[in-house]
Structure formats: C-alpha cells, structure tokens
Predicted model as a PDB file, atoms N, CA, C, CB and O in Angstrom, pLDDT in the B-factor column:
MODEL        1                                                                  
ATOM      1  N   UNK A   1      89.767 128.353  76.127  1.00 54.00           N  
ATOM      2  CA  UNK A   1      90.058 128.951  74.840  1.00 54.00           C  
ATOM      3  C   UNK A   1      90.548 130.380  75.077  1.00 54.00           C  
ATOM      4  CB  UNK A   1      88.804 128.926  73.909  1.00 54.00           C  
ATOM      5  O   UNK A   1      89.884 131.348  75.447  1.00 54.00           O  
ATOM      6  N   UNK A   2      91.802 130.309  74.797  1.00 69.00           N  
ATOM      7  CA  UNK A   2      92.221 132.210  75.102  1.00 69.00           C  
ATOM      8  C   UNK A   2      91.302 132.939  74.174  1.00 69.00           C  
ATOM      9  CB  UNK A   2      94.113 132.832  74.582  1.00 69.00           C  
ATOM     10  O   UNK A   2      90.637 132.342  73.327  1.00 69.00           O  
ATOM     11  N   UNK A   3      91.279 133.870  74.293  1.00 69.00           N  
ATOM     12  CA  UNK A   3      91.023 135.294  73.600  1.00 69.00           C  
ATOM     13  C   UNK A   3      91.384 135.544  71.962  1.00 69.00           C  
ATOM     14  CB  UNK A   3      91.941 136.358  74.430  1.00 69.00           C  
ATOM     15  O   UNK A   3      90.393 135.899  71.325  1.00 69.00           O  
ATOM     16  N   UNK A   4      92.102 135.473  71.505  1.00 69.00           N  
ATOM     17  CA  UNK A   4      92.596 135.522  70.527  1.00 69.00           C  
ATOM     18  C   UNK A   4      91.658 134.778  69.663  1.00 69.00           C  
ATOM     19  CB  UNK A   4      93.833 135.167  70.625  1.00 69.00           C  
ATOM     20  O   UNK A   4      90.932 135.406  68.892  1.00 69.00           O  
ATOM     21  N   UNK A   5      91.604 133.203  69.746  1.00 76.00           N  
ATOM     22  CA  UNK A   5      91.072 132.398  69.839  1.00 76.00           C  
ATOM     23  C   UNK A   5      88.965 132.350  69.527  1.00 76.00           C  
ATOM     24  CB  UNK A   5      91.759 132.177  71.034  1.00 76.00           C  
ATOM     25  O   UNK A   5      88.073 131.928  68.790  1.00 76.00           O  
ATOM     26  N   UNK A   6      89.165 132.873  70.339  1.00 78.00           N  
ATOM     27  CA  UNK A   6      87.193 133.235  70.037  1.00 78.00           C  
ATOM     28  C   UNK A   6      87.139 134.959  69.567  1.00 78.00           C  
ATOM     29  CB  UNK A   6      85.898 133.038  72.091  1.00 78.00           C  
ATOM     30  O   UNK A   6      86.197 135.750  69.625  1.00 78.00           O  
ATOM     31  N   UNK A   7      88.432 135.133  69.134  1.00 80.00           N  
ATOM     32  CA  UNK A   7      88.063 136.594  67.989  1.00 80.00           C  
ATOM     33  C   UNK A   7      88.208 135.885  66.492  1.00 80.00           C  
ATOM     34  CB  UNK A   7      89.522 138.227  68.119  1.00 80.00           C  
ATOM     35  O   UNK A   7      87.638 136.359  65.510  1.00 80.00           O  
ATOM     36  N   UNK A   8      88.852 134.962  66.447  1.00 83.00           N  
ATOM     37  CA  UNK A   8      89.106 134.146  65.276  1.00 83.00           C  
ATOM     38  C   UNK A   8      87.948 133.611  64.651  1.00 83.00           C  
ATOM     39  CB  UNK A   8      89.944 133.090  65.579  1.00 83.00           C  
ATOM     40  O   UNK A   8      88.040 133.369  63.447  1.00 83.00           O  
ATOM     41  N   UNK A   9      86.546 133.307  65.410  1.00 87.00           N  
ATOM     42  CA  UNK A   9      85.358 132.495  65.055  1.00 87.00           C  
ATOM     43  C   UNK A   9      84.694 132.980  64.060  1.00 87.00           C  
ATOM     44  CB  UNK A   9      84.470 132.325  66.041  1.00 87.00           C  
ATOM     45  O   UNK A   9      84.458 132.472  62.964  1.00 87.00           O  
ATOM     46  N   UNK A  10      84.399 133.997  64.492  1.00 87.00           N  
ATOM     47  CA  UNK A  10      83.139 135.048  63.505  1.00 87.00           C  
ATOM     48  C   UNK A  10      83.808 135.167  62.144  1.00 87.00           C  
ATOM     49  CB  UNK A  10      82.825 136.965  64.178  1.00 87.00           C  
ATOM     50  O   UNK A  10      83.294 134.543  61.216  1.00 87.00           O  
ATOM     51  N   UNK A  11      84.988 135.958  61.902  1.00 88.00           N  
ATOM     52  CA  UNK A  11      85.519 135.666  60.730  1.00 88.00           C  
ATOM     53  C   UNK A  11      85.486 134.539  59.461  1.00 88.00           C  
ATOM     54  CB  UNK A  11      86.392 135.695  61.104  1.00 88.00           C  
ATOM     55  O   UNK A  11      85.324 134.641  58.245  1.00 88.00           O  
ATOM     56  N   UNK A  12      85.781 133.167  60.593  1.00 91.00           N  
ATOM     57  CA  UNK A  12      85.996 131.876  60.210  1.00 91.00           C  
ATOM     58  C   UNK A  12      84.860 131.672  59.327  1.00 91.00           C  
ATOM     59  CB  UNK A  12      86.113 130.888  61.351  1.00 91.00           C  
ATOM     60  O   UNK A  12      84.861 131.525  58.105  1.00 91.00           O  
ATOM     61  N   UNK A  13      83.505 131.694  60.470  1.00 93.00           N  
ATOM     62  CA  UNK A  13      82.278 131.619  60.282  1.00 93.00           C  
ATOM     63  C   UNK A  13      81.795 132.061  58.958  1.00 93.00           C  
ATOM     64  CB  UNK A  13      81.736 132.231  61.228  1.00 93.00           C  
ATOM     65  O   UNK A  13      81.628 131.261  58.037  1.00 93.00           O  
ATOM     66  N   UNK A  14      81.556 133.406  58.848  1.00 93.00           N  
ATOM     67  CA  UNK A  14      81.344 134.657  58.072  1.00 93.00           C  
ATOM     68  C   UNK A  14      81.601 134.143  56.744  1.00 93.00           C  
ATOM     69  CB  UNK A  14      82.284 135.927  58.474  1.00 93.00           C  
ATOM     70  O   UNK A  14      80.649 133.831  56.030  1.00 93.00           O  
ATOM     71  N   UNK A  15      82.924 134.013  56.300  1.00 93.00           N  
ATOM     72  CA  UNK A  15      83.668 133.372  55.256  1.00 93.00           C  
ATOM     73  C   UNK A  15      82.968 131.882  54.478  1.00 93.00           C  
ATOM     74  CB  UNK A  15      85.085 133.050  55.991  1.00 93.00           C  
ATOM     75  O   UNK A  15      82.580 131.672  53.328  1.00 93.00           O  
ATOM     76  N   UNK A  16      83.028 131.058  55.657  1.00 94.00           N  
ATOM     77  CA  UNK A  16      82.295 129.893  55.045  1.00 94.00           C  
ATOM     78  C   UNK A  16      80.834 129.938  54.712  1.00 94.00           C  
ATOM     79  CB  UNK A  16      82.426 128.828  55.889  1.00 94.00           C  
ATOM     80  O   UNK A  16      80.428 129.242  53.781  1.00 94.00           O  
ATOM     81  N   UNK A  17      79.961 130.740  55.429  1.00 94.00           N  
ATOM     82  CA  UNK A  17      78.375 131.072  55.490  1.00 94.00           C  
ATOM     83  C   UNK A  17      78.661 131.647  53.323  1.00 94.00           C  
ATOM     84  CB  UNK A  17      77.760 132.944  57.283  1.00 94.00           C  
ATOM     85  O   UNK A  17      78.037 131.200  52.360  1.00 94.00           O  
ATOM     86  N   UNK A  18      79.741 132.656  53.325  1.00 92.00           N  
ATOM     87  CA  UNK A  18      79.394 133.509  52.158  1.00 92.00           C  
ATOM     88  C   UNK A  18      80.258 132.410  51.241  1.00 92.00           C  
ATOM     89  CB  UNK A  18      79.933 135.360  52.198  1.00 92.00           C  
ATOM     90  O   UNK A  18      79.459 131.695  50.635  1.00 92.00           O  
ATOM     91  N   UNK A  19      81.204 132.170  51.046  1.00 91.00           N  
ATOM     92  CA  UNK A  19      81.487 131.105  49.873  1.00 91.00           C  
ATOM     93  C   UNK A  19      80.711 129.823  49.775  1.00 91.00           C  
ATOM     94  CB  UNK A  19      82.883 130.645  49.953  1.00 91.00           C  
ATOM     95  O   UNK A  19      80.782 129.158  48.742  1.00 91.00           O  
ATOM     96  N   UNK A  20      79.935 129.418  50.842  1.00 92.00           N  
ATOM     97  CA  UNK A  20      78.640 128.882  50.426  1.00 92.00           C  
ATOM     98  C   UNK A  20      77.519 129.328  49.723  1.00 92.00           C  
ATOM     99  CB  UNK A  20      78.183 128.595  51.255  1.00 92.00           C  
ATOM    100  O   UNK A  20      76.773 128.654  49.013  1.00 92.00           O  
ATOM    101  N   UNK A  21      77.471 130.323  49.936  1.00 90.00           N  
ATOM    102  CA  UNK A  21      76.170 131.218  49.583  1.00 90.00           C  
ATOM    103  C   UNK A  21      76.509 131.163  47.594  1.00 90.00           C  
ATOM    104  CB  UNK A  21      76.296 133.333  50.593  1.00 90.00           C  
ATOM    105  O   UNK A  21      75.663 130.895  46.740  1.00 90.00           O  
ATOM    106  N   UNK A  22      78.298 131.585  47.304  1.00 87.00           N  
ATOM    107  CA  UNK A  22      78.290 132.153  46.295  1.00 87.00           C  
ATOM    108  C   UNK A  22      78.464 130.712  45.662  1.00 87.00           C  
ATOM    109  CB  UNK A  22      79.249 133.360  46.115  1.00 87.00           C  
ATOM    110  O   UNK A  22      78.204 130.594  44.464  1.00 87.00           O  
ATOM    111  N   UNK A  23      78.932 129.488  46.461  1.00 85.00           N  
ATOM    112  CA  UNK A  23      78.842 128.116  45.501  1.00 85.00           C  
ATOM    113  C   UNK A  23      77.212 127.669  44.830  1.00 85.00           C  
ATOM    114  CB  UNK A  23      79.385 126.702  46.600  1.00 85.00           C  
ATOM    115  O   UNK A  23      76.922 127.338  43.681  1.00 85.00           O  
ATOM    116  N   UNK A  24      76.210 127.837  46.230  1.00 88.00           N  
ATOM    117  CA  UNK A  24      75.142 127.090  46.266  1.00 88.00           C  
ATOM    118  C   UNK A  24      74.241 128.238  44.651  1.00 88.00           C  
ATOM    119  CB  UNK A  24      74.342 127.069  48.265  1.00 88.00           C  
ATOM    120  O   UNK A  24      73.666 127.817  43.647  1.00 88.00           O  
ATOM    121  N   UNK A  25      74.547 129.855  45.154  1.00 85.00           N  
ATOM    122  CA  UNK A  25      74.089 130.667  44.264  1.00 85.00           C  
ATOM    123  C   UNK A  25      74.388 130.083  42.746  1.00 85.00           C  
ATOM    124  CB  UNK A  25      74.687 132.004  44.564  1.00 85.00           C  
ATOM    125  O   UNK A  25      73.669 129.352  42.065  1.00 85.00           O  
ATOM    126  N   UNK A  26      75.844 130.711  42.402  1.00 83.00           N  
ATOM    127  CA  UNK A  26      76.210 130.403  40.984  1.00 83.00           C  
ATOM    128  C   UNK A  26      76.020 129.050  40.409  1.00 83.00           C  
ATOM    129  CB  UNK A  26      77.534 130.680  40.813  1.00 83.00           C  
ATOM    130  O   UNK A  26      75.781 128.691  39.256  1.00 83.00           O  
ATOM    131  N   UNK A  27      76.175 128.449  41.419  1.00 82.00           N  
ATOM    132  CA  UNK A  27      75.935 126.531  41.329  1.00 82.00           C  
ATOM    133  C   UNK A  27      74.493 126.582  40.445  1.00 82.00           C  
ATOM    134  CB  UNK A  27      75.587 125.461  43.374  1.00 82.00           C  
ATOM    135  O   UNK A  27      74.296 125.947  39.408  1.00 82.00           O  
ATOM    136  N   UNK A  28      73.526 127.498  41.111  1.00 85.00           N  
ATOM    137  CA  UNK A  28      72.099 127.073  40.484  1.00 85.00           C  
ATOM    138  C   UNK A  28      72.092 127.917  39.086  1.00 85.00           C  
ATOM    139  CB  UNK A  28      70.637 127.535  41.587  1.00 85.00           C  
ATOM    140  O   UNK A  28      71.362 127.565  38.159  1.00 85.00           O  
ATOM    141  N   UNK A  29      72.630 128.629  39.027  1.00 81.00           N  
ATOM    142  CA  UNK A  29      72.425 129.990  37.951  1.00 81.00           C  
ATOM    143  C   UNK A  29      73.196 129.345  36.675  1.00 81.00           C  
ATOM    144  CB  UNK A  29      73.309 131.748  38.564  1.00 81.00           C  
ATOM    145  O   UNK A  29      72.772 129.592  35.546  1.00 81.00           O  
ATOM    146  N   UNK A  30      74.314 128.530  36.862  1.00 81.00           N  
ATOM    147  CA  UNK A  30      75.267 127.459  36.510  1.00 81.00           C  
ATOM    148  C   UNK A  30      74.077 126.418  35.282  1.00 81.00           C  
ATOM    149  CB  UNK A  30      75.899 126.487  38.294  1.00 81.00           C  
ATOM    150  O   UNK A  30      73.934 126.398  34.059  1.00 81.00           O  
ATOM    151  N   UNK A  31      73.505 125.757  36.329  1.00 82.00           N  
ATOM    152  CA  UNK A  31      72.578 124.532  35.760  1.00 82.00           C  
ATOM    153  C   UNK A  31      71.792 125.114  35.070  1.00 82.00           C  
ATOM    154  CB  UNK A  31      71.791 123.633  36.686  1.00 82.00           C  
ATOM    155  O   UNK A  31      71.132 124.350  34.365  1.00 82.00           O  
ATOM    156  N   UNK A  32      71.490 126.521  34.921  1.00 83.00           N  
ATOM    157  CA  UNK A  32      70.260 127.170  34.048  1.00 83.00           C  
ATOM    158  C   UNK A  32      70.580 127.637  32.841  1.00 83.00           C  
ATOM    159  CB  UNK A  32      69.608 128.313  34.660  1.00 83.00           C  
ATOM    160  O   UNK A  32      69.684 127.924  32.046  1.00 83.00           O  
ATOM    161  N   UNK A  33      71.852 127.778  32.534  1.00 81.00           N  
ATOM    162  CA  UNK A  33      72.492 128.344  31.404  1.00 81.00           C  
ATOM    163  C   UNK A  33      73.450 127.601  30.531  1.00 81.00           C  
ATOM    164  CB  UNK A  33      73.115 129.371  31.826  1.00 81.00           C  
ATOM    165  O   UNK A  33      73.926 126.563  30.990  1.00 81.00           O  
ATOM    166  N   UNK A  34      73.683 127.864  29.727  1.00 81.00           N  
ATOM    167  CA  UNK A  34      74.217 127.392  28.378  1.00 81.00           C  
ATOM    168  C   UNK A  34      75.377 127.751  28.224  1.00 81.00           C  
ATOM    169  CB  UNK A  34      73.569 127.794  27.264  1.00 81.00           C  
ATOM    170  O   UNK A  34      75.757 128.684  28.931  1.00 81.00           O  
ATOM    171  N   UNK A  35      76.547 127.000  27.038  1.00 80.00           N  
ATOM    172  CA  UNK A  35      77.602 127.781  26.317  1.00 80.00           C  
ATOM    173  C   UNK A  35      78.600 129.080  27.030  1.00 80.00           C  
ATOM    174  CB  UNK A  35      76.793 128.380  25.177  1.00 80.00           C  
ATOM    175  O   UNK A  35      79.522 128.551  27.651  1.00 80.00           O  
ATOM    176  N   UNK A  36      78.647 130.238  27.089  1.00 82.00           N  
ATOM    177  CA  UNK A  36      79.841 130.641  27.032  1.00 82.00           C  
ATOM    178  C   UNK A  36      79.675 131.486  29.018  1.00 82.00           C  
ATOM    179  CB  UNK A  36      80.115 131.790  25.300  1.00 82.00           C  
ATOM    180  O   UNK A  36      80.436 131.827  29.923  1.00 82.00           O  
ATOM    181  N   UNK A  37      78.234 131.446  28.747  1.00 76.00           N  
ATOM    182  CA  UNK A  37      78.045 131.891  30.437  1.00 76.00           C  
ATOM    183  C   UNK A  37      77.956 130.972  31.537  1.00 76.00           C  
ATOM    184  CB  UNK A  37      76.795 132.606  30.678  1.00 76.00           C  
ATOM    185  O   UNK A  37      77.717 131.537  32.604  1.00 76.00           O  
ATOM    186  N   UNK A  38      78.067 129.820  31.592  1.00 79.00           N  
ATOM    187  CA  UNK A  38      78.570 128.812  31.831  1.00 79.00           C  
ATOM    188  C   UNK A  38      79.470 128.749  33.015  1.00 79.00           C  
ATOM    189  CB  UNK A  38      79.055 128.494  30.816  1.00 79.00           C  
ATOM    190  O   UNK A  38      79.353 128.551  34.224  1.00 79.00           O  
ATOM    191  N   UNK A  39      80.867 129.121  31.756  1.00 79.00           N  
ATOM    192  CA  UNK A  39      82.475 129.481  32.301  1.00 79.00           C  
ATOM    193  C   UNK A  39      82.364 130.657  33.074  1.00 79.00           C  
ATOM    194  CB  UNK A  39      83.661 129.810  31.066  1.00 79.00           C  
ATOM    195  O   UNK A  39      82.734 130.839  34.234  1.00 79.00           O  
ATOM    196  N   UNK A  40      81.654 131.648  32.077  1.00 76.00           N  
ATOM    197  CA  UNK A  40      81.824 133.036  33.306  1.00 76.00           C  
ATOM    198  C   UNK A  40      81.058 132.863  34.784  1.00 76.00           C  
ATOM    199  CB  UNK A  40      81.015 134.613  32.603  1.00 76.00           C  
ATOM    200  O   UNK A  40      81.515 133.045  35.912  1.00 76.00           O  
ATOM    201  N   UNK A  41      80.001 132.532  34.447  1.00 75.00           N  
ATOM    202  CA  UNK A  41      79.517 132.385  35.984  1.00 75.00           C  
ATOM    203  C   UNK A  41      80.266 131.177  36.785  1.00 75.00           C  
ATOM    204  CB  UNK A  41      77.823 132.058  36.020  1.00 75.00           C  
ATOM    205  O   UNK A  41      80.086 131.102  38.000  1.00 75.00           O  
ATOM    206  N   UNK A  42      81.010 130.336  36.197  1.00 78.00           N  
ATOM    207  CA  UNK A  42      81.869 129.758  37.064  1.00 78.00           C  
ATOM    208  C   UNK A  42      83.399 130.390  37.338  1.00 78.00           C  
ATOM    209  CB  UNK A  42      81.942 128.452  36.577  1.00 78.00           C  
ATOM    210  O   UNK A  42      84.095 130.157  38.326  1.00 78.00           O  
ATOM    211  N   UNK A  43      83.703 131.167  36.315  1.00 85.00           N  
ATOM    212  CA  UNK A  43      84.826 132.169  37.358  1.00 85.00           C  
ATOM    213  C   UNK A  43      84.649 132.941  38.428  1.00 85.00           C  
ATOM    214  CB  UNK A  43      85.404 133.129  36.764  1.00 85.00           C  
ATOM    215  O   UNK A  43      85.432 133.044  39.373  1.00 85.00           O  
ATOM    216  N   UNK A  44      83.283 133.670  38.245  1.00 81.00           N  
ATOM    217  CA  UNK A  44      82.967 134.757  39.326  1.00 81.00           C  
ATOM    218  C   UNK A  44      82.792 133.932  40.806  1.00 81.00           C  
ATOM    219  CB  UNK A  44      81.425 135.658  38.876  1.00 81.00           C  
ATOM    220  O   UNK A  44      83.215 134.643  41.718  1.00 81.00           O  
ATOM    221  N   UNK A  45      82.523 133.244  41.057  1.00 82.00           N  
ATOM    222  CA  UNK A  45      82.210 132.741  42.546  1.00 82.00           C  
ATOM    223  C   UNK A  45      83.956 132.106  42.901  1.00 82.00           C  
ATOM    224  CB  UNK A  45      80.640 131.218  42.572  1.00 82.00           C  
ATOM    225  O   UNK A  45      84.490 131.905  43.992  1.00 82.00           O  
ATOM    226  N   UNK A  46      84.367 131.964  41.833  1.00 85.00           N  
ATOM    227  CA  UNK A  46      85.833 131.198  42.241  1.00 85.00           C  
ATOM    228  C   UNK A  46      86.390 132.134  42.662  1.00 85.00           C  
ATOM    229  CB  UNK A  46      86.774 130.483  41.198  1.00 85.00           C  
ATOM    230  O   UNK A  46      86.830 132.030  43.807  1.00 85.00           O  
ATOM    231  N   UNK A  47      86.594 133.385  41.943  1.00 89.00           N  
ATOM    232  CA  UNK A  47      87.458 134.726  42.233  1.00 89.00           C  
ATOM    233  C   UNK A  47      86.650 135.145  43.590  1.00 89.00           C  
ATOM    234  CB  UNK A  47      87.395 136.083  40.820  1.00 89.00           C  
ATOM    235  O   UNK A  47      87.493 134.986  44.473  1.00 89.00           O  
ATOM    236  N   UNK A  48      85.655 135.519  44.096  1.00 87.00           N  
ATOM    237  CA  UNK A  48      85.065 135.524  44.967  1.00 87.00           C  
ATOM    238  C   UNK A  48      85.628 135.091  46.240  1.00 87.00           C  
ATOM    239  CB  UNK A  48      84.203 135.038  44.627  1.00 87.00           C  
ATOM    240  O   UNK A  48      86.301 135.729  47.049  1.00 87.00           O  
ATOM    241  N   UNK A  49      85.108 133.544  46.267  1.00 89.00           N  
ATOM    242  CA  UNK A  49      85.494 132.508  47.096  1.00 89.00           C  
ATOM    243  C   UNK A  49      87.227 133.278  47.427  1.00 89.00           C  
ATOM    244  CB  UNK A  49      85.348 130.740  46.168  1.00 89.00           C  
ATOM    245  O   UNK A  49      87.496 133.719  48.545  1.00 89.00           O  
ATOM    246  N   UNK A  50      88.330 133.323  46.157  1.00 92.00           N  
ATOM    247  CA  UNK A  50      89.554 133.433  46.884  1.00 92.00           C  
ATOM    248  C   UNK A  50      89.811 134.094  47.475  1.00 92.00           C  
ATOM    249  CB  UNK A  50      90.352 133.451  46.524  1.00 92.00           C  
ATOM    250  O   UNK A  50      90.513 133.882  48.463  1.00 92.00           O  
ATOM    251  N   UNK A  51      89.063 135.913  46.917  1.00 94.00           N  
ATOM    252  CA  UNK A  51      89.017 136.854  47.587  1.00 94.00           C  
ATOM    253  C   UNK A  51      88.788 136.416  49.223  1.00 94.00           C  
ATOM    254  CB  UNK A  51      88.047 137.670  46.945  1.00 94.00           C  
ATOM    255  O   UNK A  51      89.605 136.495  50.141  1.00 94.00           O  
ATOM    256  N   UNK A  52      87.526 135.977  49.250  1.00 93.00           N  
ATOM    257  CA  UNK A  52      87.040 135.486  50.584  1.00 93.00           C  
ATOM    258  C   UNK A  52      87.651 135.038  51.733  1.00 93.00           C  
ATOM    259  CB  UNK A  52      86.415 134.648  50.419  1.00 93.00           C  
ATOM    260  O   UNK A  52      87.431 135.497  52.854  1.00 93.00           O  
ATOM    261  N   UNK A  53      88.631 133.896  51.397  1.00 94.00           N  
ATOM    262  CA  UNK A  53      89.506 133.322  51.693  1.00 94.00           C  
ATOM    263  C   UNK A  53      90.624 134.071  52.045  1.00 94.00           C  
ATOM    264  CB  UNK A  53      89.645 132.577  50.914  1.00 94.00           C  
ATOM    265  O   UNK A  53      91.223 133.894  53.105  1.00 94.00           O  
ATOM    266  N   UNK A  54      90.948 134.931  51.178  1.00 96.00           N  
ATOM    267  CA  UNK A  54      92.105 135.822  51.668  1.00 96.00           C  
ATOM    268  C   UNK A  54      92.048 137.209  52.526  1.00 96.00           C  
ATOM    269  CB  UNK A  54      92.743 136.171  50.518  1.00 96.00           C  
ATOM    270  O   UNK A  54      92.904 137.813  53.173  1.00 96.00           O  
ATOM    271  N   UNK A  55      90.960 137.403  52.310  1.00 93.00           N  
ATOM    272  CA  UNK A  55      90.687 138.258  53.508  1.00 93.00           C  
ATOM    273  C   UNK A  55      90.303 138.085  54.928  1.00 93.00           C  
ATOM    274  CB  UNK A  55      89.910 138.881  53.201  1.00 93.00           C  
ATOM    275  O   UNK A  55      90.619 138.844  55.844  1.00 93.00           O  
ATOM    276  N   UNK A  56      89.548 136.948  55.024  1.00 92.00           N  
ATOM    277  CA  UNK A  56      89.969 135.890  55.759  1.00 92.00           C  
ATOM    278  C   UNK A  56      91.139 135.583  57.282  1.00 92.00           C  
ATOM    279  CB  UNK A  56      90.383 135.327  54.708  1.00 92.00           C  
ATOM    280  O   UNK A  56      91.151 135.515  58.511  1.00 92.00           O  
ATOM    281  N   UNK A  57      91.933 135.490  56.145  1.00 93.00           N  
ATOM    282  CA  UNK A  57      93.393 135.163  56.286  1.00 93.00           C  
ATOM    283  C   UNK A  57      93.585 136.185  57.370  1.00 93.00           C  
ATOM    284  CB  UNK A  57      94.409 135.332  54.873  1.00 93.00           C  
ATOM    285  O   UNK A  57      93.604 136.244  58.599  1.00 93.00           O  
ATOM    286  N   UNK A  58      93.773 137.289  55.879  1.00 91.00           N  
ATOM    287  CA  UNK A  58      94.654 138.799  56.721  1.00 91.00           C  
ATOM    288  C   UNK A  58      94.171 138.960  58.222  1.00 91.00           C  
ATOM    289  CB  UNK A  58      94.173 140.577  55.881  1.00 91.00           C  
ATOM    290  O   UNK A  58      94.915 139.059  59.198  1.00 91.00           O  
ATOM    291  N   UNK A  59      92.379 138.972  58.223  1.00 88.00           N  
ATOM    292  CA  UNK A  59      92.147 139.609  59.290  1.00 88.00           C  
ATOM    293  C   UNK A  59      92.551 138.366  60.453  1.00 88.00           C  
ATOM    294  CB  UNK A  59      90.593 140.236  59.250  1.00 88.00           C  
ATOM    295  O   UNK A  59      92.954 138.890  61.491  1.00 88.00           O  
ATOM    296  N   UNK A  60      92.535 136.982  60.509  1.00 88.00           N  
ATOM    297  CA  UNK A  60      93.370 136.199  61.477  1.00 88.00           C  
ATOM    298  C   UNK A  60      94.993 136.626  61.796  1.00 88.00           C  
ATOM    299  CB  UNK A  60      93.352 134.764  60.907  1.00 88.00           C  
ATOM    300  O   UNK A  60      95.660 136.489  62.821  1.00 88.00           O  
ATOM    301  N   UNK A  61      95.221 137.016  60.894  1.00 88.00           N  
ATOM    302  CA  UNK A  61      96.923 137.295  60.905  1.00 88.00           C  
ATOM    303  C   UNK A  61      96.681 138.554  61.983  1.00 88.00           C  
ATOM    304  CB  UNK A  61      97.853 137.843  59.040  1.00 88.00           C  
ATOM    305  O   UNK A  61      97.454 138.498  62.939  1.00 88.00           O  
ATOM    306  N   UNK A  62      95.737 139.688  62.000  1.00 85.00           N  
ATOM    307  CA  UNK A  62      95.523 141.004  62.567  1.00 85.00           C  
ATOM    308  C   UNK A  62      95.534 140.745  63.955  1.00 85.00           C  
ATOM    309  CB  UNK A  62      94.245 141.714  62.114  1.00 85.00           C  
ATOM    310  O   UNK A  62      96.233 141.413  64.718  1.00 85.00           O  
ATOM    311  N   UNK A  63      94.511 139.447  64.493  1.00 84.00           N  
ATOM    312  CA  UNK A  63      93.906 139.310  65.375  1.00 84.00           C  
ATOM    313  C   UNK A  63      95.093 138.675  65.911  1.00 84.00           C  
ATOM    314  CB  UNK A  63      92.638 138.776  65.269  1.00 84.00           C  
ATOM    315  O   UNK A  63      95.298 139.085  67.053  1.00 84.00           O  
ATOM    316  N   UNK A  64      96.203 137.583  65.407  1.00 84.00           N  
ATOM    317  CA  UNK A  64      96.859 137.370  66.175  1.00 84.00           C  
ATOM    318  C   UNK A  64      97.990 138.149  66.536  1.00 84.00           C  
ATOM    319  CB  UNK A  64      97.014 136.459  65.977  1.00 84.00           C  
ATOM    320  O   UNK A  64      98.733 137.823  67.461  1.00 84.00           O  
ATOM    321  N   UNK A  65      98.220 139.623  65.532  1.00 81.00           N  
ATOM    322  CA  UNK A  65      98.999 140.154  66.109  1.00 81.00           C  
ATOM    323  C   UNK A  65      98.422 140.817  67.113  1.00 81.00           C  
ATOM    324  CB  UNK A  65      99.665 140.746  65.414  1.00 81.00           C  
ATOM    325  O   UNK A  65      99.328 141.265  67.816  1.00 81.00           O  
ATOM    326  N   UNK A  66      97.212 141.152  67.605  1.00 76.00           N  
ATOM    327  CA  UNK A  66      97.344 141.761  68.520  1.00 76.00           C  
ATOM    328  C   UNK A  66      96.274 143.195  67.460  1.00 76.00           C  
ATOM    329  CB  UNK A  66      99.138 141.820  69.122  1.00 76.00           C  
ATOM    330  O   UNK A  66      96.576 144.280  67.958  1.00 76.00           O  
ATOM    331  N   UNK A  67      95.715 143.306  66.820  1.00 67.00           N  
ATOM    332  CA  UNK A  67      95.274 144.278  66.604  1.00 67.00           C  
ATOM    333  C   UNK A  67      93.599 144.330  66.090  1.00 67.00           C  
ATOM    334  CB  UNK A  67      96.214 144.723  65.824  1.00 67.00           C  
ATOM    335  O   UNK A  67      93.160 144.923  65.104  1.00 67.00           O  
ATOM    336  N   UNK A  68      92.828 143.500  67.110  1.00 62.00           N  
ATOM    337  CA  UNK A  68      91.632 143.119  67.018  1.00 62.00           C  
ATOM    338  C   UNK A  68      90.460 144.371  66.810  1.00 62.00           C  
ATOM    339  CB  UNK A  68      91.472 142.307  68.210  1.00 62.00           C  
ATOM    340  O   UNK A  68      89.384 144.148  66.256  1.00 62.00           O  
ATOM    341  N   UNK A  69      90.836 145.672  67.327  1.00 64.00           N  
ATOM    342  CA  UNK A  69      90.332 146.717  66.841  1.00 64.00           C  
ATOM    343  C   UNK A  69      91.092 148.072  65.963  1.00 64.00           C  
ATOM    344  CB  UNK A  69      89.785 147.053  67.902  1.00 64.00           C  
ATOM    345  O   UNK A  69      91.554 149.144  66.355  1.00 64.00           O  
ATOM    346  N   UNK A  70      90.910 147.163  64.000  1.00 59.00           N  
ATOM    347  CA  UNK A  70      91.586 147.572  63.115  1.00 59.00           C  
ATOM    348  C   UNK A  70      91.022 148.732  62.862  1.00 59.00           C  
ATOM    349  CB  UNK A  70      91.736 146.786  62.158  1.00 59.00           C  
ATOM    350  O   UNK A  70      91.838 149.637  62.686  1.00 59.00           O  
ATOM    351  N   UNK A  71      89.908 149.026  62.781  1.00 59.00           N  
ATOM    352  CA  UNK A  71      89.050 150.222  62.692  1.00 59.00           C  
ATOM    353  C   UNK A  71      89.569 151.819  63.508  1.00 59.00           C  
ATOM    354  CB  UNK A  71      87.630 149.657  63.362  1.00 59.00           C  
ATOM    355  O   UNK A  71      89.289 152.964  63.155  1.00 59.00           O  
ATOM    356  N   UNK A  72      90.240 151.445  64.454  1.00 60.00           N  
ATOM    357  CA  UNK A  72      90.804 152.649  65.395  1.00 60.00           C  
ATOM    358  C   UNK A  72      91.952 153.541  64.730  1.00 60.00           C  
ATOM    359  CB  UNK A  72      91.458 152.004  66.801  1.00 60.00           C  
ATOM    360  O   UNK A  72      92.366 154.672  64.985  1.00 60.00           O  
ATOM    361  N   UNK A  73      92.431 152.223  63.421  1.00 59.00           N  
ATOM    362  CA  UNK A  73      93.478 153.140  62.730  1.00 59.00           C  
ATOM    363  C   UNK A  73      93.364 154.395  61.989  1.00 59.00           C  
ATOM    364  CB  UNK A  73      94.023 152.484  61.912  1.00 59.00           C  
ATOM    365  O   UNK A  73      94.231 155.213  61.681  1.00 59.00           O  
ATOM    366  N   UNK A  74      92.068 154.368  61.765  1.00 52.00           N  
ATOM    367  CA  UNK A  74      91.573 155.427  60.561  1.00 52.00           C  
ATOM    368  C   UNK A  74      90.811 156.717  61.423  1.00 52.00           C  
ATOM    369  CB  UNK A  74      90.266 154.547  59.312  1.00 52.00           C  
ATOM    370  O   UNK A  74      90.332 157.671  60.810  1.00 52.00           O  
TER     371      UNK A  74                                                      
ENDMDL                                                                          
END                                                                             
C-alpha cells in the first residue's frame, strides 16, 4: 500500500465513525418526537452528514496532491 494510500484511512474512518454517530443520534431523538421537529431534526444530521462527506473529500484530494501536512500553511 503506498503512502498516500494509508494517509487516506483515518479521514475515511473519522467520517464514517461521525455520520454514524449523527444517523444513530438524530435517528433516536427522531422516534421521540412529534410533528414539525420531526423534519428539523431530520435535516440537521443530513446537512451534517454532507458537510462530512465533503470535507472528506477535499482533504483526500489534499493528500493526493501531495500536501498531507496542510497545517504548515498557516
């Protein structure tokens, strides 16, 4: 497995551990409530989740360019 490759994991990881967290969370908070909070607590974990997902992304895109320590920029 090159390098690149096992910088990609933790991210991967990270991501799925927390849009689980925010399905299994709101999922229960979901079944406890009624009417109009319902919908809202089912947007918030969705917007979440995409966020999640897309940040995600970026930082694979980072790693494969070549810029695995993003932090040095600042």
């Amino acid at each position: 497995m090159n390098m690149h490759k096992k910088k990609m994991v933790a991210p991967i990881i990270i991501t799925v551990i927390i849009v689980l967290y925010y399905v299994v969370y709101f999922g229960f908070l979901i079944s406890l409530l009624d009417g109009i909070w319902k919908y809202a607590l089912g947007i918030i974990p969705l917007v979440f989740s995409v966020l999640m997902v897309y940040v995600c992304i970026e930082r694979i895109n980072e790693i494969k360019e070549g810029e695995e320590d993003d932090i040095s920029k600042y």
